[in-house]
C-alpha positions in Angstrom: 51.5 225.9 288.7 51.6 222.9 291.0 49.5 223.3 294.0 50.0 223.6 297.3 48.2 220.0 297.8 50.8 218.3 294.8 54.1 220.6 296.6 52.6 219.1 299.8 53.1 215.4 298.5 56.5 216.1 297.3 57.7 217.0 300.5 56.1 213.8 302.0 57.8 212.0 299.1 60.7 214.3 300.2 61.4 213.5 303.3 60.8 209.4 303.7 64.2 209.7 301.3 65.7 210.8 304.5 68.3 208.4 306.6 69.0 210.4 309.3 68.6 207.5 311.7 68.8 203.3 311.9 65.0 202.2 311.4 63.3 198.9 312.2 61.9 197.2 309.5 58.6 197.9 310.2 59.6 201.7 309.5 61.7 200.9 306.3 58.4 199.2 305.0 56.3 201.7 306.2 59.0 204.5 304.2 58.8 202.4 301.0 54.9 201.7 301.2 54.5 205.2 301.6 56.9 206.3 298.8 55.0 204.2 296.7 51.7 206.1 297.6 53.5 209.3 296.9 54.6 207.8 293.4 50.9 206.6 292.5 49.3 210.5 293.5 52.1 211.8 291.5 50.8 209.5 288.4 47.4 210.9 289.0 48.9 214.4 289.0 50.9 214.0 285.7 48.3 212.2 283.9 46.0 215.5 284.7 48.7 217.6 283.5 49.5 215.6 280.1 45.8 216.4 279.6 45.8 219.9 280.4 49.3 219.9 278.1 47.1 219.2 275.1 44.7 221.7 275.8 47.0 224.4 275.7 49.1 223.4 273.5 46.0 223.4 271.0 45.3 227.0 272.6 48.5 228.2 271.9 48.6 227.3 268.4 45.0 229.1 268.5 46.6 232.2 269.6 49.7 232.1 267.1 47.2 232.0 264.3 44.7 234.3 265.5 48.1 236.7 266.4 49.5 236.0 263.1 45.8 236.9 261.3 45.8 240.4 262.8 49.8 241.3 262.5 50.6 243.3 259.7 53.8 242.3 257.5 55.2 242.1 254.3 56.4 238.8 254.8 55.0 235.3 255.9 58.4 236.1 258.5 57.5 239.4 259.5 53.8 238.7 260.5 55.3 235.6 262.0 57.5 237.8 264.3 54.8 239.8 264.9 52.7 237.5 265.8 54.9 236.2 268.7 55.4 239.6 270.4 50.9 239.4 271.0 50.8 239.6 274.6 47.5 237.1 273.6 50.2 234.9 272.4 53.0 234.8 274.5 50.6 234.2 277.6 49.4 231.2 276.3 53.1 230.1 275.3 53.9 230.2 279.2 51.1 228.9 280.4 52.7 225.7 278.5 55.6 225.8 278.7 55.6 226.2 282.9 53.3 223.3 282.8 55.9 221.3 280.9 58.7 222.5 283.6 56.3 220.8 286.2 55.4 217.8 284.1 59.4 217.5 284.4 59.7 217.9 287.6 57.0 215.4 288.8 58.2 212.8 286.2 62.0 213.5 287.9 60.5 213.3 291.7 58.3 210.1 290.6 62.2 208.4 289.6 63.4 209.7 292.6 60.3 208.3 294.7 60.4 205.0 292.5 64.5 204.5 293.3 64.0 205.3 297.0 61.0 202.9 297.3 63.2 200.2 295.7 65.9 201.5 298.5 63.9 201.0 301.2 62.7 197.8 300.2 66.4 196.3 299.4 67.9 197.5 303.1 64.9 195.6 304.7 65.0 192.8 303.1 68.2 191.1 305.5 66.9 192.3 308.0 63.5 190.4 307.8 66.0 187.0 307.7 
């Protein structure tokens, strides 16, 4: 679900965790101001998808209900069971959950992003002495 823009930003994110090389300080500020730009689109991004979360999350309970009105069962089980095998159903049951996978994801990266900015920050500050 993420885009190409969001998987675009991670990479950027990505690869000022690189220390492939000694850097001035000028560069290790530039790495952790940029980090932290990174880490403030990534806020944007997950506050979109904690709204888009409750949306389908709402829709997916729609569906489970709407499923579970047209199964037919003897039991409250059965119709339940039933209910979850409506393609109706289980389409809206991904579409969550892979939006929670990348709501993990992002909050995991933003950590990442977060610690690395705090890196950068840390190995310039001697160096500014």
């Amino acid at each position: 679900m993420l885009s190409p823009e969001v998987r675009s930003l991670i990479l950027k994110g990505k690869e000022a965790l690189l220390r492939e090389r000694t850097f001035s300080p000028y560069d290790m500020e530039e790495r952790a101001s940029g980090l932290l730009m990174v880490n403030a689109e990534i806020a944007q991004v997950v506050h979109a998808f904690e709204d888009r979360k409750v949306e389908l999350k709402t829709l997916q309970e729609c569906m489970l209900k709407e499923s579970m009105d047209e199964s037919v069962g003897k039991t409250v089980v059965e119709r339940k069971l039933s209910a979850e095998c409506n393609k109706k159903y289980i389409s809206a049951r991904e579409q969550y959950e892979l939006l929670e996978a990348d709501l993990s994801e992002l909050k995991t990266l933003s950590k990442i992003f977060e610690n690395a900015h705090i890196m950068w920050r840390q190995i310039m500050k001697p160096q500014l002495n």
